[in-house]
N, C-alpha and C positions, 0 to 999 in steps of 0.2 A: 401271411401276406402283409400285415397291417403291421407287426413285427419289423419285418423288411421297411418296412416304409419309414419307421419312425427311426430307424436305426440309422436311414440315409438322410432324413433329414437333421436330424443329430450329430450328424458325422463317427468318424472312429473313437471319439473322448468315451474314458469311463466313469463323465461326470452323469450323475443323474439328473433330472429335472429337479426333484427336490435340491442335490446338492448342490445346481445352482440358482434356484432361485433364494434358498436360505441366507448365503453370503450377498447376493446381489441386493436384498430385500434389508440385510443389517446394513450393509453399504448405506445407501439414501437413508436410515434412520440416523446414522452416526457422521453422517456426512450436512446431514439437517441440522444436530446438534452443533458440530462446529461452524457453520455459517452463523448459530445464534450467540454463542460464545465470540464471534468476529466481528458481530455489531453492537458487540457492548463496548462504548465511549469510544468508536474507532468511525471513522469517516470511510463510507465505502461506496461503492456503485451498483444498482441492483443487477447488471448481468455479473459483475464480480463473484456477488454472495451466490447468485443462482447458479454460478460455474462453481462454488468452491461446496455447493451442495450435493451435485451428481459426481464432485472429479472421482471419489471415494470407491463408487461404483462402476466409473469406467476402468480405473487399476484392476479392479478387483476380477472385470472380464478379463482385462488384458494377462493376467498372473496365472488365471486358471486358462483361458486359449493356451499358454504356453507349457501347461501340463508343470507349473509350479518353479520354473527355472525361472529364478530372483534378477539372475545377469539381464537376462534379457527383455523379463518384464520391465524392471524398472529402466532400460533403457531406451525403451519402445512409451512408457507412459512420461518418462525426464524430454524424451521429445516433443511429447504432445502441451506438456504443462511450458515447456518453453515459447512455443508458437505465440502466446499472451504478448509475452515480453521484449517479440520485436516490431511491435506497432505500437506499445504504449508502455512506457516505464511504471516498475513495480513500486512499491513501499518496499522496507525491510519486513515490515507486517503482513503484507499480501502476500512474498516468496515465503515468509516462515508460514503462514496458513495455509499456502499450497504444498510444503512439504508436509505437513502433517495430516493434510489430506490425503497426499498419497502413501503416507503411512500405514492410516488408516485403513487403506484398498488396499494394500501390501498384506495387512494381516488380517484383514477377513478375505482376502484372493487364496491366504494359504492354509484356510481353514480354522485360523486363532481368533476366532467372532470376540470372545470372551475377553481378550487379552487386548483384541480392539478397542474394547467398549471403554476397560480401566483403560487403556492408552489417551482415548479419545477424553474420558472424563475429567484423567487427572494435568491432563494440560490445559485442556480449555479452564478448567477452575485456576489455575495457575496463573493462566492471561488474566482474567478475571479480577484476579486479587492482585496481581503487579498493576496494572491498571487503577482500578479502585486507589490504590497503595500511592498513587503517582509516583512508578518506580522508575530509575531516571529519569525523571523531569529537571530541569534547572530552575531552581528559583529564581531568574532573572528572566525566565520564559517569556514573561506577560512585558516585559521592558524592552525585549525585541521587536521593531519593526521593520517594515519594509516602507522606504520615502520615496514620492515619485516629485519631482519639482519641475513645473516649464519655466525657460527662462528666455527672454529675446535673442536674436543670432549675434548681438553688439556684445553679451556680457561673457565676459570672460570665466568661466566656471571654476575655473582650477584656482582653487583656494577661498574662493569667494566666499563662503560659507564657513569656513573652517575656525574664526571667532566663536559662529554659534553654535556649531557642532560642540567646541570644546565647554562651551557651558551647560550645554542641554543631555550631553552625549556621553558615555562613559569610551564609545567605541563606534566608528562609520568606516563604512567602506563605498567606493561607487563601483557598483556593480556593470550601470551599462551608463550610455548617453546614445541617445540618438533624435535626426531632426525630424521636423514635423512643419506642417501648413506649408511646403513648397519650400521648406528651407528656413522657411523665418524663424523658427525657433527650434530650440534642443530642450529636449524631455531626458529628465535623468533620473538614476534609478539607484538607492542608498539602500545598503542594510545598516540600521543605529543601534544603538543599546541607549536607551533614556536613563538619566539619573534617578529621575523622579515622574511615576506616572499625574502626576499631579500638577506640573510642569509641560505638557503636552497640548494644551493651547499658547501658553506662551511664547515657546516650540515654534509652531507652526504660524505667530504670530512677525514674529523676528523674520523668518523666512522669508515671511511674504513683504517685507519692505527692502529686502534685499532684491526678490523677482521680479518686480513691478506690479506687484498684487494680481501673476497671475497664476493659474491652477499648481495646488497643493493638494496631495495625497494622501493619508498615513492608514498602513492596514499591518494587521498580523502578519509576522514573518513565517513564509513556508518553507518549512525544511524541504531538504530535496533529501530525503533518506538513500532513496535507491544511488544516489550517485558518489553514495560514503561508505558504499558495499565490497 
């Protein structure tokens, strides 16, 4: 009777208990591991890392639910890891951490715990030391900004600036403009390349006699990685 019972609440798999909670249970360890390998020198969000923590072990259901067919696992979990990315754009960092998440649950779903764990180990040491390495980085990283300038709705913007762009600037682009206070004024929005960080009050001092000394900006430029995918 008790037989019966566990057999129904188990369904027809000839997975055992043990054999699945072994894989599920290496799952969130190596799934724990790469969220900590993901927060070394990377900016992230903590539901990010908490989702890239479990993703390992929900593959790992989905692989073995499906009695070990790869086609269908992995199309059934490539569905689920997409759902992220249509209410909030990824990094190239974040889609390369979610495929190797569900690598990870790929190959402890099919029984390769072992094969996970080097898989799991010797990328994340990888990221790790590229990282560390500053591997592609550009040396002119730190000379990239992002300019925001407000100017009154009388000043003609086009060109206005482009004296001190060419002495301060190796390279500008105007990325937007738009108005502000009912109209009175236009806010606009520069990526530069500085010649010299050293040069970056003066920069901004030139500016502002051009603007009427009003609001000046200058921050870190943010790549938009996802959208050079």
């Amino acid at each position: 009777m008790l037989n019966s019972i566990l057999d129904t609440l188990m369904g027809s798999s000839t997975i055992t208990l043990t054999g699945f909670l072994l894989p599920v249970g290496a799952s969130l360890i190596l799934g724990l591991v790469l969220a900590l390998f993901h927060m070394f020198r990377n900016r992230y969000s903590r539901s990010f890392i908490a989702t890239l923590a479990i993703l390992p072990s929900i593959v790992c259901v989905v692989i073995m639910a499906v009695n070990g067919n790869i086609g269908a696992g992995v199309a059934v979990a490539g569905a689920f890891s997409l759902v992220r990315f249509r209410s909030a754009p990824g990094t190239a960092k974040e889609i390369g951490a979610l495929f190797m998440a569900m690598t990870t649950g790929l190959l402890t779903g099919m029984g390769y715990i072992i094969y996970a764990a080097i898989f799991t180990l010797i990328i994340g040491l990888a990221t790790v030391i590229y990282s560390a390495a500053g591997f592609g980085e550009s040396r002119n990283d730190e000379l990239k900004k992002s300019l925001r300038i407000t100017i009154p709705e009388d000043l003609d913007y086009t060109g206005v600036f482009d004296e001190i762009f060419e002495k301060y600037t190796t390279e500008h682009k105007l990325i937007s403009s738009k108005t502000s206070n009912m109209g009175s004024m236009f806010k606009l929005t520069y990526d530069v390349t500085l010649k010299d960080r050293e040069t970056e009050k003066d920069f901004i001092d030139n500016l502002r006699c051009r603007n009427g000394n009003l609001e000046i900006s200058i921050s870190a430029l943010q790549q938009h990685e996802a959208a050079e995918l």
